[in-house]
Every structure is written in structure tokens, then in C-alpha cells.
TIROKOL-119896 format. One line per 10 residues: for each residue z, x, y of C-alpha. Coordinates in pm, whole numbers, plus 50000, padded with zeros to 5 digits. Example, Ala and Ser with C-alpha at 12.3 -4.5 7.8 and 13.67 -1.06 7.14 Angstrom:
! TIROKOL-119896
50780,51230,49550  50714,51367,49894
END
This chain:
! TIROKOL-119896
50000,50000,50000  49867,50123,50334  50159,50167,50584  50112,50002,50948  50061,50198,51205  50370,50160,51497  50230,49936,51806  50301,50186,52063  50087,50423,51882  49762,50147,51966
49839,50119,52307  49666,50457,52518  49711,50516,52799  49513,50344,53125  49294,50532,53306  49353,50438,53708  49072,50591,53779  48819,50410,53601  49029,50079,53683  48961,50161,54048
48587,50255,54024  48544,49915,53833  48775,49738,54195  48521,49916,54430  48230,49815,54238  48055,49554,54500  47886,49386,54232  48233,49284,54080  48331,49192,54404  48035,48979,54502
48069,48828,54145  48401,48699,54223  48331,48573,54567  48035,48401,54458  48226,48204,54188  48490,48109,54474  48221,48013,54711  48067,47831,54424  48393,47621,54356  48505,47589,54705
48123,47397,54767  48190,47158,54490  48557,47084,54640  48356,47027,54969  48056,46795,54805  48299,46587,54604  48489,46564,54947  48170,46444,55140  48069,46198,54846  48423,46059,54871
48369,45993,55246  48095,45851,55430  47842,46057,55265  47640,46121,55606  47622,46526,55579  47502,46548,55233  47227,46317,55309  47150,46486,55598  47101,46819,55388  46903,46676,55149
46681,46542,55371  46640,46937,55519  46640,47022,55154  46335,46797,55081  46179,46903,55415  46204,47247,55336  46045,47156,54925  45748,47005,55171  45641,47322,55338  45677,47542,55031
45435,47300,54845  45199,47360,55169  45193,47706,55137  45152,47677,54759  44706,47758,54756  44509,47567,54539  44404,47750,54192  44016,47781,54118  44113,47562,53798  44272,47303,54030
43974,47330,54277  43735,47258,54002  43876,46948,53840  43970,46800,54218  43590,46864,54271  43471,46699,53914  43743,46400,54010  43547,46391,54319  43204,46387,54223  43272,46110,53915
43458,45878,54199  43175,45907,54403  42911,45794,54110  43118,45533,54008  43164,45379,54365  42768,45389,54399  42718,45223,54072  43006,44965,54159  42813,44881,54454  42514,44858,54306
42637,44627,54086  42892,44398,54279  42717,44107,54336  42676,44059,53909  43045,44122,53873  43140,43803,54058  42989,43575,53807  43123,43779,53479  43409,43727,53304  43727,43960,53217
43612,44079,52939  43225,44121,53042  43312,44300,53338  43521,44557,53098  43206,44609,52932  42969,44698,53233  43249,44915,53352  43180,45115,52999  42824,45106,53010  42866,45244,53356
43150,45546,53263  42880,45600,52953  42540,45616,53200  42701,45882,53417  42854,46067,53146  42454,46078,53006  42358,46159,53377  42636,46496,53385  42524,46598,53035  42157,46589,53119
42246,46777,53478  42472,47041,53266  42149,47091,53050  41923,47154,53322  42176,47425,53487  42197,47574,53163  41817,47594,53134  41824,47426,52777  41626,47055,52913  41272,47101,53106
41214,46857,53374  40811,46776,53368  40784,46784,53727  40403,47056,53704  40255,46698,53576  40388,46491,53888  40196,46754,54130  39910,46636,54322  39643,46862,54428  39616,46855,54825
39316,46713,54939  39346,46870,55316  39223,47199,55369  39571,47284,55582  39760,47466,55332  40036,47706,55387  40223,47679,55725  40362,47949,55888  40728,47941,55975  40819,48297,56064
40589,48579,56186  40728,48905,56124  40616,49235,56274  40580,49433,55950  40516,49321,55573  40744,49095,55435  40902,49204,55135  41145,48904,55035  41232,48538,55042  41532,48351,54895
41648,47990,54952  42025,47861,54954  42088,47602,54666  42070,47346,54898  41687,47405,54979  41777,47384,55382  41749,47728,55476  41575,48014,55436  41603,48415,55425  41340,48670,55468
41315,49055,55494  41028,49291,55583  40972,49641,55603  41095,49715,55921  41446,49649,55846  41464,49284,55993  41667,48996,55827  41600,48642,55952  41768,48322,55874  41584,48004,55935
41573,47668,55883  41315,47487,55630  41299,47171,55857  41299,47284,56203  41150,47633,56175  41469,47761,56413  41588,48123,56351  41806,48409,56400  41801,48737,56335  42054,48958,56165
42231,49254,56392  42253,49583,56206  42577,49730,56289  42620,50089,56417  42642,50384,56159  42999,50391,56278  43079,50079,56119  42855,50076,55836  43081,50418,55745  43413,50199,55781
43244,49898,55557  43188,50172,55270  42867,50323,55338  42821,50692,55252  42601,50986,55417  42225,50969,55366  42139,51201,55100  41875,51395,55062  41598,51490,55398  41694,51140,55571
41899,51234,55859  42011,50856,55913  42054,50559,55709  41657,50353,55663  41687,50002,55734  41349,49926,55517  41472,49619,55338  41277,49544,54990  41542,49299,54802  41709,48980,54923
41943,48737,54730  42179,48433,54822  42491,48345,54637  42514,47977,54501  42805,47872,54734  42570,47962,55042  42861,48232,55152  42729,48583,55096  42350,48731,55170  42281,49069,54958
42031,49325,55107  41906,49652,54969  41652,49875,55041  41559,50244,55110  41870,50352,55230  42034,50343,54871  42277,50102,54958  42366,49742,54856  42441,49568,55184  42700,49228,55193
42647,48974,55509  42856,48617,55591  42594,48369,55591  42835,48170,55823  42871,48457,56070  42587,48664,55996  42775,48955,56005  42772,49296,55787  43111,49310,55546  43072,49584,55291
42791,49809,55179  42785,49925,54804  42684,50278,54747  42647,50433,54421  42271,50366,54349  42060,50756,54377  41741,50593,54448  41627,50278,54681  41751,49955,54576  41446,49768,54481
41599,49441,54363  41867,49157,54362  42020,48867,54228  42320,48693,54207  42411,48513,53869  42395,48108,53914  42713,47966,54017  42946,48290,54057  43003,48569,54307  42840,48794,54002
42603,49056,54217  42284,49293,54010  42104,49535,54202  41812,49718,54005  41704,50056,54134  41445,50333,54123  41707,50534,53986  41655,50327,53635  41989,50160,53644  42135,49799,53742
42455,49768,53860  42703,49491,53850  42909,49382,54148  43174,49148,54281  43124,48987,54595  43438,48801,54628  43628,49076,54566  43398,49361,54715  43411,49583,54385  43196,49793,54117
43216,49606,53756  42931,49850,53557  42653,50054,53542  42381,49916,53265  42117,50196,53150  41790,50174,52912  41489,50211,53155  41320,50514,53097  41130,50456,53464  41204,50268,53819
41341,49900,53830  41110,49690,53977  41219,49297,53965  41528,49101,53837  41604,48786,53771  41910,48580,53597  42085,48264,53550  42406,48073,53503  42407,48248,53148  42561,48647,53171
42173,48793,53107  42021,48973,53318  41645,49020,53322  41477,49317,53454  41106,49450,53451  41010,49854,53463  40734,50089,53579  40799,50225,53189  40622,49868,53088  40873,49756,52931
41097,49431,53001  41481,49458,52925  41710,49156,52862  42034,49280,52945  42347,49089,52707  42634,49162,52959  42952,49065,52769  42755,49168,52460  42720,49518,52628  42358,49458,52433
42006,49468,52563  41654,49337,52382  41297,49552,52505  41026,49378,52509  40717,49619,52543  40333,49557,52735  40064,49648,52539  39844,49798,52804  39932,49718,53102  40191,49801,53347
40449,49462,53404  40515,49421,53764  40744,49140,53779  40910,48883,53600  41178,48559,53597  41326,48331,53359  41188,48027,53240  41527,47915,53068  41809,48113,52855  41494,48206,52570
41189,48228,52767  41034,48470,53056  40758,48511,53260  40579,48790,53345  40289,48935,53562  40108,49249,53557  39899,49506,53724  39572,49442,53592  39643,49081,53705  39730,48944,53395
40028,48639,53347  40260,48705,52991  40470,48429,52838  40753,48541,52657  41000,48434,52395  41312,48602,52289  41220,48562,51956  40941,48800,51940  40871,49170,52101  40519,49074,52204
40409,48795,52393  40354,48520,52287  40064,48391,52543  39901,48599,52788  39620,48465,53045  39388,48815,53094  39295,48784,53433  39497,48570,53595  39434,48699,53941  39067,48786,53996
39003,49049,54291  38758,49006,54528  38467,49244,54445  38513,48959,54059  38494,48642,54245  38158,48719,54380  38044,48872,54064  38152,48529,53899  37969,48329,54175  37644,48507,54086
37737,48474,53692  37890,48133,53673  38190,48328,53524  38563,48163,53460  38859,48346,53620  39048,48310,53295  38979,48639,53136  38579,48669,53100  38577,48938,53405  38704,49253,53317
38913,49517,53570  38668,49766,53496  38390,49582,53742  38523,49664,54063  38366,49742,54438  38285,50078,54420  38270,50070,54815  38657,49972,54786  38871,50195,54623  39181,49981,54702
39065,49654,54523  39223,49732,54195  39549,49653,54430  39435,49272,54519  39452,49165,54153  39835,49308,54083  40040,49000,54013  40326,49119,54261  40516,48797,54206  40609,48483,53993
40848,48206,54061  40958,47889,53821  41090,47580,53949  41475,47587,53823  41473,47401,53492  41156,47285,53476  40768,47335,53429  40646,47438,53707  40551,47741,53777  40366,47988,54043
40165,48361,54089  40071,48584,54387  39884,48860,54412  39668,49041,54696  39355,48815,54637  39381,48518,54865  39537,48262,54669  39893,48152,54468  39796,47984,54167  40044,47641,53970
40070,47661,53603  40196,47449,53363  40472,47596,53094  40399,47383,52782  40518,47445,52414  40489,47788,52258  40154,47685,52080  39970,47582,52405  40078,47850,52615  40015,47820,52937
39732,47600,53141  39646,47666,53492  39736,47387,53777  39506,47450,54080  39496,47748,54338  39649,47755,54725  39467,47956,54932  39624,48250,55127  39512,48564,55286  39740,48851,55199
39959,49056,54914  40206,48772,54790  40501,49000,54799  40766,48706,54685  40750,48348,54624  41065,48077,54591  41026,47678,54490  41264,47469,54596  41528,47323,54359  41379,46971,54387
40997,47111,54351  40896,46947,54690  40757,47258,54874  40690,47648,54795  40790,47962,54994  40557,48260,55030  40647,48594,55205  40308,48754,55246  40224,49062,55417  39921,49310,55513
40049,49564,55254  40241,49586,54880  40604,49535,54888  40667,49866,54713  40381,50080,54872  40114,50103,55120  39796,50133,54820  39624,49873,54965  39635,49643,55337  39459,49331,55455
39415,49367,55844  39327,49022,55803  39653,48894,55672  39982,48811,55839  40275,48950,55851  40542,48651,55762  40683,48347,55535  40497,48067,55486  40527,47701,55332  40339,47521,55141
40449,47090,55068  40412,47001,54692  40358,46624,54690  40490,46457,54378  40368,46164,54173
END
């Protein structure tokens, strides 16, 4: 049996020292007045609630006052934005069709106006999904059949005359106004309706330096302001420029002012585009790279490589592809989250520009003025219209040979007494009418020609030509397919290897009248 040790030997002795670091410890201190303060408060609520009760009213109505302004200054999440917008947009629909329908639901029954209010919840569900498949690209809208051919011999109209070539157009998503660059550095916003414009204001090199921009490189001794890319976000908010100065240049649309300038690119920024519905910025170069960006945040995402040559044209969607189009003839789909890309490769000819049709199909056009239609399915196209774009010197030589422009006339018959007419026939642009059929070419020899995208078997057909005098440096159809935008110019966007002294220098409209 184990013996119990005496109490006195348990008790050891007390250290006053550590007693008295724990009594000047604040946090023991404020612990203690705290929990005093804490019951000396209830004493003095369950004193007010046993009299007249007019102070602790009084504080709660501060309390719920001050509740109030912290919920003010509480900002709305992009979530919550979103669904207050969708909330929005579906009252608004079903007010219309209530109208619509108001004088039939005062002769229906209980039960038979539950039933209309049904059909009507399931009609604009049907009329979302079919808008969500349009954005998405996966539903065509047949609007290339609705087209009439003008019968007036007016054509384009001229909205804005610029001084120098213009090398880019771009619409907001609303169709209302307009942007346009040309080779003397000028950016003008106008409006489709009126004509009215204003220019942009480069800022000083002092300022550019404070919004990021770096040292020319290189022999320039000072930044270029040659602009050769344009591209609007969908909210309407930011403008993207780039051109020879290597630089990818942010304006305000609201203020028109310069915010931030991107550098990284080694060559001149030759193209841009922002991805459908997101502050998402690409910039292709002639350094052989694209480059992602964030407007909204002013940043660098990534740097996307595979060309073996300079970027030329780009082009994307709501989806996270990217399209782009090289001097190495060959076209890259770029699978961003996928960190992926698919080549598709010419077979003779050197691609010169390009855009989506929808998520699986592309367009294309080429320098011996030929038109590809593309698939994703398959490394070749899968249509191609040889001699899309006929030159000059061609259209007289089919005049005296009753020849077709739809591939008969070959590149090699050209005006001897004009070296530069190989130039005219370059398909320098294409545009497609969001979501839809409709689609359009430029080139240098006096006309944009409308074709019709049908299936994959039939190709594609030609519409009817507009006539206009000058290198078709970009073209832009509005969202609704009412009208087209043209900026035209003397010269090539990307070179001086052929001019018109005929042509003018500026953007012009053309009205599409619909059936």
C-alpha cells in the first residue's frame, strides 16, 4: 500500500511575481471591466423596461438608423446585379404581354385566366431560350433571305471623311454609334443617325508614361500614333486602340479620355477584340503572339503563342475562343481555359482575314481574292469560292469573254501596265451578321459583295454586289442587319502596295432593307 503524501508537501510555494505580471496584464483588466460594464447595462435596461421605456426606444430607433446606412454602403454583388437585371427584364415582358392581352382577360374566368398567364410565363421562357441561342451562336437567324437588292443607284453614304486611310470600324452593341481609326492616328466617335462627331485627344507623352506606357524602342524617337485596330466592349464603357507604337491603348467611351496603355507586345499591335459580354481584352501582334487582358481591372492575364509569322485579324465570341488569322497561312483557334489551340492550314494562298460564323464555323478571305468556309471539324475547308473578288484588269477581260466572277478568271491574267493590281483583289475584310446568315467581303476592287451561309453541303452562294471605290479595310453589320459599315481608304490597312487616288478617305454606310 502506497503511503500518502503529507498536504503541506502539495502546496509550493506562490510566485508574487508572476501573480503580479498576470494583475498588470491589461487584457485581464479590460476582461473584468468589460464583464462589469456588461452587467451594470443589463441592471440599467431592465431598469428602463421597468419604467417608461422612452430611452430604450429611442436607442433602438438610432440603432435601426444606424443598420440603414450600413445596408447603403453595403455595394451590390455582380451575382446580385445580374438576377435584379433578369428580374427586370422578365417583369418588363410580362407587363407587355399583360397589356397586350387585357382586354381578353376581362371576359375569362379564374381558372382560364391561370392558364393564359402559363402560356404567357412559357412564350417568354421560349423567347429567352431562343435569344440565349443566338448569343451563343448555336441558332442562325435567316435574315441574308429577307435582303432586298437596292434598286437606286445611291449606295454607300458617307458619314465621316478622314484625312488618311481608314484602318478600322467597330459599332457599340446597341448599333447607335460608331468608332473609326485611320492612319494618321485619329479616333472619332460618331453617331449612326445624325452623322455628329468627336474626336479623341491624345494625351501628352507625359501622361501616357503615368497611364503605363513605356519608352519607344527601337529607331522611333517618340511614341507613333498610326492606329490599325479598334474594338468596343459590350457594356459600351471601354474603346481599345493599338497600333504602331506597340502599345494597347484603353479610352472611357463616356469621357473619351485615355486610362491605361498596355505594353508588352515587341511588334505593332495589328488587331483587337473584346470577348462578347465581358471586360475580356485580345490584342494580336506582328510579334506572333495574342495577349489577354482585363479591362476592368487594367491587368495582363496571358501570353498565347503558335504563329510561326505576324498576326493579322482576330475575332471571338461570348464562348472563351479566340480566332486569329497569320501571314504563315495558317488560321489558329485558340481554346483559352483549355490552354489548347486547333491550325487550320491554306492550301495556296496566303489568308488575310477571318471571323466567326458561330462557336464551329469561320470565315475566311484571302490574297488571291478567294472566300474559305470553315468547319472545326475538318483542317481544310470545307467550301471555298476561287475568285471571289475579281480585280480590275479581270472584269474587263470577263466583259470581252462573257466570263463569271466565280472562279473561271485566274490571278495569273493581270494588267501588265499595273503592277499594283494583284493588290485590288486581296479580300482585306469579312464581316457576319451576329448569329445569323448574312454575311459580307471587301477588297480593293470597287465593290463589297452579300453572301448567303447555307448548310455545309451548299457552301456558300453569292447575294448581290455594292459598289465602292477603294481598299475595304474593315466592314461591321449591325446587330439587327438593317445597315452595313465600311471604312475604306486610298491605300491597304497594313501597307502602302497599292492606292486609289480616286477613293476616299473615310466610313461609309450602306441601308440593308429587309423583307
Amino acid at each position: 500500500m502506497r503511503k500518502r503524501k503529507p498536504a503541506a508537501q502539495h502546496n509550493k510555494p506562490i510566485n508574487k511575481k508572476r501573480l503580479s505580471s498576470i494583475s498588470d496584464d491589461p487584457f485581464f483588466q479590460n476582461s473584468d471591466s468589460k464583464r462589469r460594464n456588461k452587467f451594470d447595462d443589463e441592471d440599467i435596461n431592465s431598469s428602463d423596461d421597468e419604467g417608461e421605456g422612452f430611452d430604450s426606444e429611442g436607442e433602438k430607433e438610432v440603432i435601426a438608423g444606424e443598420e440603414d446606412d450600413e445596408e447603403e454602403i453595403i455595394e451590390e454583388t455582380p451575382a446580385e446585379k445580374k438576377k435584379r437585371l433578369a428580374e427586370a427584364f422578365l417583369d418588363r415582358m410580362r407587363a407587355r404581354e399583360k397589356r397586350e392581352e387585357e382586354e381578353d382577360e376581362e371576359l375569362e374566368d379564374e381558372g382560364a385566366r391561370r392558364e393564359r398567364e402559363g402560356e404567357r410565363d412559357s412564350l417568354i421562357a421560349k423567347i429567352l431560350q431562343q435569344e440565349q441561342l443566338e448569343e451563343s451562336g448555336r441558332m442562325r437567324k435567316a435574315i441574308a433571305s429577307r435582303v432586298q437588292k437596292p434598286e437606286t443607284t445611291e449606295g454607300f453614304q458617307f458619314l465621316i471623311i478622314h484625312r488618311q486611310p481608314v484602318t478600322a470600324v467597330a459599332l457599340s452593341e446597341d448599333d447607335t454609334r460608331g468608332f473609326s481609326a485611320s492612319k494618321d492616328g485619329t479616333i472619332v466617335h460618331w453617331d449612326v443617325n445624325s452623322g455628329k462627331n468627336e474626336k479623341y485627344v491624345w494625351p501628352s507623352d507625359i501622361v501616357l508614361k503615368s497611364h503605363g506606357a513605356k519608352d519607344p524602342q527601337g529607331r522611333a524617337n517618340k511614341h507613333s500614333k498610326q492606329v490599325l485596330a479598334l474594338s468596343v466592349s459590350s457594356d459600351g464603357r471601354y474603346l481599345a486602340s493599338g497600333g504602331l507604337d506597340r502599345h494597347v491603348h484603353l479610352w472611357d467611351i463616356r469621357t473619351r479620355q485615355h486610362i491605361q496603355a498596355f505594353p508588352g507586345h515587341k511588334g505593332p499591335v495589328s488587331c483587337l477584340t473584346f470577348r462578347q459580354g465581358t471586360s475580356e481584352l485580345f490584342s494580336g501582334s506582328f510579334d506572333r503572339s495574342v495577349k489577354i487582358w482585363n479591362a476592368e481591372d487594367r491587368t495582363y492575364i496571358n501570353t498565347l503563342f503558335g504563329h510561326q509569322s505576324e498576326v493579322l485579324t482576330i475575332d471571338s465570341l461570348r464562348k472563351e475562343r479566340v480566332l486569329t488569322v497569320g501571314r504563315d497561312r495558317t488560321m489558329h483557334l485558340w481554346k483559352v481555359p483549355e490552354e489548347s489551340q486547333l491550325v487550320f492550314r491554306a492550301s495556296a494562298s496566303s489568308l488575310e482575314c477571318c471571323c466567326f460564323i458561330s462557336n464551329d464555323e469561320f470565315l475566311s478571305g484571302s490574297d488571291d481574292g478567294s472566300i474559305e468556309h470553315w468547319n472545326i471539324l475538318r483542317k481544310k475547308p470545307v467550301h471555298i469560292v476561287r475568285n471571289a473578288h475579281a480585280s480590275l484588269s479581270q472584269i474587263k477581260f470577263e466583259q470581252r469573254h462573257n466570263g463569271l466572277s466565280n472562279g473561271h478568271i485566274e490571278n495569273d491574267a493581270q494588267d501588265s501596265e499595273k503592277p499594283y493590281s494583284t493588290a485590288l483583289s486581296w479580300v482585306s475584310s469579312v464581316a457576319v451578321c451576329r448569329s445569323s446568315d448574312l454575311a459580307a467581303s471587301g477588297a480593293g476592287n470597287g465593290c463589297i459583295r452579300l453572301w448567303t451561309i447555307e448548310s455545309e453541303s451548299k457552301g456558300i452562294r453569292p447575294l448581290f454586289e455594292l459598289p465602292l471605290v477603294g481598299f475595304v479595310n474593315s466592314l461591321s453589320f449591325a446587330k439587327s442587319g438593317r445597315f452595313l459599315i465600311a471604312g475604306v481608304g486610298q491605300e491597304p490597312r497594313l501597307g502602302r502596295w497599292g492606292r486609289n487616288p480616286v477613293a476616299k478617305n473615310g466610313v461609309a454606310l450602306h441601308p440593308l432593307e429587309l423583307s
